[in-house]
N, C-alpha and C positions, 0 to 999 in steps of 0.2 A: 359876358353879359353886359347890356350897355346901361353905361353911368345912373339914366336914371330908372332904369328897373330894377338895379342894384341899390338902388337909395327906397324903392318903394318896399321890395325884400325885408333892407336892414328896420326901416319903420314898422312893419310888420312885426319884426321877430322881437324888437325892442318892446312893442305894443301888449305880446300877448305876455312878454317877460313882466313889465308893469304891473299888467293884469294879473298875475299871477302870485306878484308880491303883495298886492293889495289884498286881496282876496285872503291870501295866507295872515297878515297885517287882522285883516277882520275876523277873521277863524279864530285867531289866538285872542283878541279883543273880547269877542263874546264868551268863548271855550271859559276866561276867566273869572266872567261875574255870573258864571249859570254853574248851580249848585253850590254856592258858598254857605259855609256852615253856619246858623247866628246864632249868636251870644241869647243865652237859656235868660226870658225874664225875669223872672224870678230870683235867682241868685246877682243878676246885674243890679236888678231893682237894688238890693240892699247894699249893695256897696253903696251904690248914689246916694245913698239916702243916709250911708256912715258919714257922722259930723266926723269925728276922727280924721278923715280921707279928704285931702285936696282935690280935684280932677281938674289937669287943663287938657282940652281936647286941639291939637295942631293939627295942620298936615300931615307934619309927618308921623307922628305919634301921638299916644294918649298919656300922659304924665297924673300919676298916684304916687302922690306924696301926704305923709304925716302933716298935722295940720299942727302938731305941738312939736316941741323938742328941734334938737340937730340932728339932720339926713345928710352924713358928709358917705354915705358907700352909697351906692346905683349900681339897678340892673338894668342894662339894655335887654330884655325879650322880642324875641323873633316870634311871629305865629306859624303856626304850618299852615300848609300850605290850604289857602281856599277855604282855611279862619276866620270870621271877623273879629278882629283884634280884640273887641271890647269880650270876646269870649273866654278873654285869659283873665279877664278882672278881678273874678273872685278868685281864683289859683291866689292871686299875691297880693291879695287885698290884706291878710296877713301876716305877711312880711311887712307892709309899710308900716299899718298897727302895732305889731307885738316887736319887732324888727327896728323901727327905725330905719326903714329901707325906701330912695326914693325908686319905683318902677317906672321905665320907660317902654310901653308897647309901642312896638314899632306899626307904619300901617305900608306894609310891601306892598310895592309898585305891582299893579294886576294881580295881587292876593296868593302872588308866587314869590317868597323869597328870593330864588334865585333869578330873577329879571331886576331884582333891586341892588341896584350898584352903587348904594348910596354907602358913604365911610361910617366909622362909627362914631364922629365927631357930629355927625347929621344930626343924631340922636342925644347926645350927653348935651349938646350947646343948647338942648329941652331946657336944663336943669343943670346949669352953672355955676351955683353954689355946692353941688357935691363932689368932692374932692377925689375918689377911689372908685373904679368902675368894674362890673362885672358884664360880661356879655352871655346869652346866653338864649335858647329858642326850644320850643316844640315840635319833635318829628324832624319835616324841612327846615322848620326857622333853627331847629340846631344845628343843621348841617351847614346851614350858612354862619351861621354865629360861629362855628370852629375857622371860619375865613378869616373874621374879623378878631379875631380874640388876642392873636399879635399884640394890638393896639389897646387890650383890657391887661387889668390886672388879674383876672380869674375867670373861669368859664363855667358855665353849668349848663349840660346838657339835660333836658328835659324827653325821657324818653326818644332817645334819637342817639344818633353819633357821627364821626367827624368821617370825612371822604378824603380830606390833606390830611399829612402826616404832622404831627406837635409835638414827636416824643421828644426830641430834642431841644424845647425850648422851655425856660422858666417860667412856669406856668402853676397856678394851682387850679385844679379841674375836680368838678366837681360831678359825679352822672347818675342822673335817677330812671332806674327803671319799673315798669311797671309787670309783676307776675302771671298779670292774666294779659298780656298787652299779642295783640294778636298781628300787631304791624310791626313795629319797631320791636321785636321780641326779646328776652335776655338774650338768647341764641347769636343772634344778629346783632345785639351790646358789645357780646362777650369777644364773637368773631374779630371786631372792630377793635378791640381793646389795646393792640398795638399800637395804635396811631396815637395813642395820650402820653402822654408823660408818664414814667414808673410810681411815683407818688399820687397816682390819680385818685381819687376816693369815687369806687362803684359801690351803686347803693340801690337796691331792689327793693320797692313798697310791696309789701304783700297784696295783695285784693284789688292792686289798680289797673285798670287796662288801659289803652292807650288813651281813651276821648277822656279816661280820669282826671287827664292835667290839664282840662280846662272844662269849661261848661256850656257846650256845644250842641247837646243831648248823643244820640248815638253815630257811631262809623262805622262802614261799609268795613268787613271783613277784622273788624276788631275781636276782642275777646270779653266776656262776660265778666263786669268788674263784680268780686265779693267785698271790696271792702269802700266806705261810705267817704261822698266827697268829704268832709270834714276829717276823715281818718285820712285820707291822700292829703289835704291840705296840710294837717298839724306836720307828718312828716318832711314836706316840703320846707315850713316853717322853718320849723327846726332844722334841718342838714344847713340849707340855705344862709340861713342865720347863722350857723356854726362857720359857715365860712365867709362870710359879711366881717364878723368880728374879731376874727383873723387878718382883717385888712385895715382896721380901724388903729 
């Protein structure tokens, strides 16, 4: 083939290759912001409106901290996947409350956890005065947060579970599931149970299903929660804070 048919070819195959990443580039670009789930107003409303509750809204995250007292424990929170972050607000607007708990909602890159490569000093350099950190996510954002958790002192899986293996490392782990949860199901908890640590505390809410741990309104293919956000929330509280003050 002579030289320069062979460069018009290579331009060619180059060209449609480009094309092709681009295209895929924009695929995944929109694929990402079409059908994200938002934050129920109603229940967001009252957070904002808690004098109790600090909110700094960053980048990279949303920061709920106690507006009295010392927040020396942090959670990092991951959202699942195609969340809008602020839909986790009420979930641990009681923990910073009753808790003493500073939360960091993280805001993943394209509203997929796992395209978000960011460390979890990303997150905690939020909120620099708290001393002891806990990582931890919904669905996806847990399966990501079992990546990061290395780097925390504790983890708490929010209906979800890990994909690496932790059993092996010093870890206190913490895992909530939901009994009507029709995605992340005990089943598929329990399968996974390996990959924690042998000290791991699993902990099953009665009446919650998956979209329970947060305020998103309903998910595709979930299960019918019987038991009321406030009844998911106080449990959450509670386990949560159980293990907050274990770290204090």
């Amino acid at each position: 083939m002579p030289p320069k048919r062979r460069r018009r070819v290579l331009r060619w195959i180059f060209g449609i290759l480009g094309g092709l990443v681009l295209a895929a580039v924009a695929g995944i670009l929109i694929w990402s912001q079409v059908g994200v789930m938002a934050a129920e107003p109603e229940p967001l409303a009252a957070v904002r409106a808690d004098e109790r509750i600090t909110i700094s809204d960053d980048s990279a995250g949303i920061v709920l901290a106690p507006r009295t007292g010392e927040s020396n424990v942090g959670l990092v929170f991951i959202p699942g996947a195609k969340v809008d972050p602020w839909g986790y607000a009420p979930t641990l607007a009681d923990l910073v409350v009753d808790e003493q708990i500073t939360a960091v909602i993280t805001k993943p890159w394209l509203n997929l956890a796992f395209f978000d490569l960011r460390g979890l000093s990303s997150f905690t350099d939020l909120a620099p005065d708290v001393a002891s950190w806990m990582v931890g996510g919904h669905s996806l954002g847990g399966v990501r947060s079992c990546q990061l958790a290395a780097d925390a002192e504790a983890l708490v899986l929010f209906a979800s579970y890990c994909a690496n293996d932790l059993s092996g490392i010093d870890l206190s782990v913490l895992s909530l599931a939901g009994s009507e949860d029709g995605l992340s199901t005990p089943e598929k908890i329990a399968d996974a149970r390996d990959l924690l640590p042998a000290d791991a505390e699993m902990v099953e809410i009665p009446g919650a299903s998956h979209a329970s741990f947060g305020a998103y309104g309903l998910q595709a293919g979930d299960g019918t929660p019987t038991a009321s956000a406030a009844e998911v929330h106080a449990v959450i509280t509670a386990q949560v804070g159980e293990l907050a003050a274990a770290l204090r």
